[in-house]
N, C-alpha and C positions, 0 to 999 in steps of 0.2 A: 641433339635433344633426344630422352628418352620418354616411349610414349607406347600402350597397346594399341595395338585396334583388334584383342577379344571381346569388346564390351558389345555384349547385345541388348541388355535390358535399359542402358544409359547410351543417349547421345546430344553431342553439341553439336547444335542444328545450326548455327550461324553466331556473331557477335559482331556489335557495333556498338558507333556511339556509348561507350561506356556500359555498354548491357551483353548478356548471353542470352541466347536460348537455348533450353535446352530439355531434353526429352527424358523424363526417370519411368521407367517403365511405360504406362500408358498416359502417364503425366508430364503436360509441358507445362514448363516455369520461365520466367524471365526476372532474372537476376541481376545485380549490376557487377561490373568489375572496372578497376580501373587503372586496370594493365588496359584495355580495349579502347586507344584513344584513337584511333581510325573513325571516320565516319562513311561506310561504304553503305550503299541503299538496302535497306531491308525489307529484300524482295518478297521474302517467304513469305507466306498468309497467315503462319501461325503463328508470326510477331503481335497477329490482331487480336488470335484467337486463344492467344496460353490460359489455360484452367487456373493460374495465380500468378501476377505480378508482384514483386517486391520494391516498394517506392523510399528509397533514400529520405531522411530531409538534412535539409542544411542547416540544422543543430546539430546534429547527429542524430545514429541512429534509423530508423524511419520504419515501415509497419505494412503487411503483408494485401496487393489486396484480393482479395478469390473472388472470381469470378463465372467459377463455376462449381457444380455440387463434386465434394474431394471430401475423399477419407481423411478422419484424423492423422492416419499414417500407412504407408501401405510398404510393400516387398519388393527387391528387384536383386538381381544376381546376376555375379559374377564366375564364371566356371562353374564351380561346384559349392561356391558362398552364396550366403545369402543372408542381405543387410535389409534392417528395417526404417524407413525413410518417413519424415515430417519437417514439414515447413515449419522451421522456430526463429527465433530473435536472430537480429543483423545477421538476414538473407542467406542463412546457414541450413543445412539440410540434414548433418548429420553425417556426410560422410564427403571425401574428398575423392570424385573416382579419377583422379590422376595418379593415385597412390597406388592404381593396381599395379603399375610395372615395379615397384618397388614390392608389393604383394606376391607377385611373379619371383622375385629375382631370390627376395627370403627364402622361400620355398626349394628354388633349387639347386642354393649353397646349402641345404636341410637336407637332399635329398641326396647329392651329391658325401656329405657327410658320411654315412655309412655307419653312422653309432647315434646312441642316444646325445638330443641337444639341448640345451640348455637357454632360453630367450628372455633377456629383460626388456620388456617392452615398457620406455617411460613416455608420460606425457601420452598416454595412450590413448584419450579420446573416447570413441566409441569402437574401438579394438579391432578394426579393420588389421591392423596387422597384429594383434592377436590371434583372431581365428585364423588366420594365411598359415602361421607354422603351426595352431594346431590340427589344421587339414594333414600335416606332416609326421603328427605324434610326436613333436617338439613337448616341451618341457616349459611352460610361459609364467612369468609372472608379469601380472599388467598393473599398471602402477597412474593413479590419474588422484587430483586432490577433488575433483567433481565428483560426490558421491551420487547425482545423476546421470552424468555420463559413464560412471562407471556401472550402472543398472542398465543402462541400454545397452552397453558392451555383452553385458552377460546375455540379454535379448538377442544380439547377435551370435553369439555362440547358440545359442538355445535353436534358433533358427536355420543354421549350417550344422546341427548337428553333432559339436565337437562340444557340448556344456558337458560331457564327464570327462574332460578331457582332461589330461594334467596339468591345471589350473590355477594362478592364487589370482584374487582379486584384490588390491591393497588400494585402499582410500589416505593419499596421504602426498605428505610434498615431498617431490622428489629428490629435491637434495639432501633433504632427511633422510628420509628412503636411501639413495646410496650410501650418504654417512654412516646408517645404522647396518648395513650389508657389511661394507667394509669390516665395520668392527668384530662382525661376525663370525667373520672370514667366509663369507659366499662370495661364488664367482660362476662367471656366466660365459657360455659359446659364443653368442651373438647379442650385442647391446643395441636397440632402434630408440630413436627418441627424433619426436616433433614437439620442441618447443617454442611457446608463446612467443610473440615480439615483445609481449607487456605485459606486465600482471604483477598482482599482489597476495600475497603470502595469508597465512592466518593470521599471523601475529604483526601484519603492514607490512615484514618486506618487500622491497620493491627488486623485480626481477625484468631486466631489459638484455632482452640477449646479445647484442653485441658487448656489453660490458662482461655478460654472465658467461659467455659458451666456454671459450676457450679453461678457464679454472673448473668447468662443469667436465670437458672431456678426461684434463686432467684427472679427474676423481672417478671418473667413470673408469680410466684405464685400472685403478687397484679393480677393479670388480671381472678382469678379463685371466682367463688360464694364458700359459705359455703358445700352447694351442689352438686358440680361442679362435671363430670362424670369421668374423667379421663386426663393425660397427658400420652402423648406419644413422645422417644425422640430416633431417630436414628442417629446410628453411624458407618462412613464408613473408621473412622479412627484406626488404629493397636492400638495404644496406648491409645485408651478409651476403656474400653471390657467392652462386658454389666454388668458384676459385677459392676464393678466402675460406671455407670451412673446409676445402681440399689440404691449405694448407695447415690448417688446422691439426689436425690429423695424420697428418705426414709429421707435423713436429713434436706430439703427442704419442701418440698409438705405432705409427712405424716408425720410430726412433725407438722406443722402446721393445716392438714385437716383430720386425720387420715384414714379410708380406707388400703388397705394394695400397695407392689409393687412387682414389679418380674421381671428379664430380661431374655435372651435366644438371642443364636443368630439365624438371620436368615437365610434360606437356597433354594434350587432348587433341587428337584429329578434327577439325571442323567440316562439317558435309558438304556446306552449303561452297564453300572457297576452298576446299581439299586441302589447305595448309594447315597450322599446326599452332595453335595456342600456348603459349607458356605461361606457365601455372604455380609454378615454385621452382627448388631447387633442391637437389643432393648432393652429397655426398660419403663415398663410402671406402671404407678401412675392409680389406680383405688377408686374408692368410693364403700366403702364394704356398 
């Protein structure tokens, strides 16, 4: 499993019982997850004491509760980033900090590069791994159909520094978006994309990705040089496991560019039991 332990402004303080704790800067929260089907005793004291709990209900969904006086959103960093943080709907915060080791790893196949790079970043969220390559003076287009997640991306570049960076912002769906690159004829060094388990389109498509990945890499391959550094593709869904998107990729991207692949899942240190959380999964297409 791949995992940092540079995070100093985020920590997972313990998990049980289908919950996290965990520390965002000076703020603790308790979150549910339910990979955490263990029920080990929840020693800590600040299971008692977290600044806001997030309570499930069994309809769905479920509603924040604060328990104590909290900013509408506040700051925490990573190295030399720095991401802006709020408790919003289904117990989401805005950022995934198990992403950094893949934030890390961008950065120094960029750095390693030795030329100017080129990065499409889809499905991009609040652009955690946008600002990572443009810490790098990378080349990024971020690409997300949220045009609020795509405003708080740009808060985060704004906030680390890199908002003149060389940047496009595109509010749109992403297979559109590659379709329309293709035609283009744009091509890109490095393609990341975290996409949905579920979701719908503007016009109703219904987008499930294990039906969608595999025709999605496909397509994403027109948009790579001969050269091209690497793909990377994460997955938050039970039923894609990084094997399977390993092999993905292997039967896509290195059948076509050769290079080798590899996945692993990813994970978070926990303090409290020194082991090690899993959090998602990757994998990734590199140019040997």
């Amino acid at each position: 499993m791949r995992y940092t332990k540079d995070w100093k402004d985020y920590e997972l303080i313990d998990c049980s019982d289908g919950e996290k704790l965990e520390r965002w800067g000076n703020i603790v929260l308790v979150r549910p997850d339910p990979q955490v089907i263990w029920k080990t005793p929840k020693k800590n004291p600040l299971w008692r004491k977290a600044d806001a709990y997030y309570h499930r209900s069994k309809s769905g969904g479920g509603e924040w509760e604060v328990r104590s006086k909290m900013p509408p959103f506040w700051s925490i960093n990573y190295k030399d980033m720095t991401f802006n943080i709020k408790t919003m709907g289904f117990k989401h915060t805005g950022l995934f900090p198990e992403q950094a080791v893949n934030w890390d790893y961008t950065r120094e196949v960029i750095r390693k590069a030795g030329r100017p790079v080129k990065v499409l970043n889809l499905f991009a969220y609040t652009g955690g791994a946008t600002v990572a390559p443009l810490m790098e003076n990378a080349h990024v287009v971020h690409v997300d159909a949220s045009k609020g997640m795509t405003a708080w991306a740009k808060e985060n570049a704004i906030s680390s520094g890199v908002a003149d960076g060389s940047v496009r912002w595109i509010v749109d769906d992403c297979i559109k978006f590659v379709q329309r690159e293709i035609r283009r004829g744009n091509k890109y060094d490095i393609i990341i994309m975290d996409p949905p388990s579920y979701g719908r389109g503007p016009g109703g498509e219904v987008w499930k990705l294990e039906d969608e990945v595999y025709g999605f890499v496909e397509l994403c391959s027109e948009l790579l040089y001969e050269d091209s550094l690497m793909m990377l593709i994460n997955s938050y869904t039970t039923g894609l496991s990084s094997s399977v998107m390993e092999y993905i990729l292997g039967a896509v991207i290195k059948k076509k560019f050769g290079g080798k692949v590899s996945s692993s899942e990813i994970g978070l240190p926990v303090t409290d039991s020194g082991m090690i959380l899993p959090c998602g999964a990757s994998a990734i297409w590199e140019k040997e």
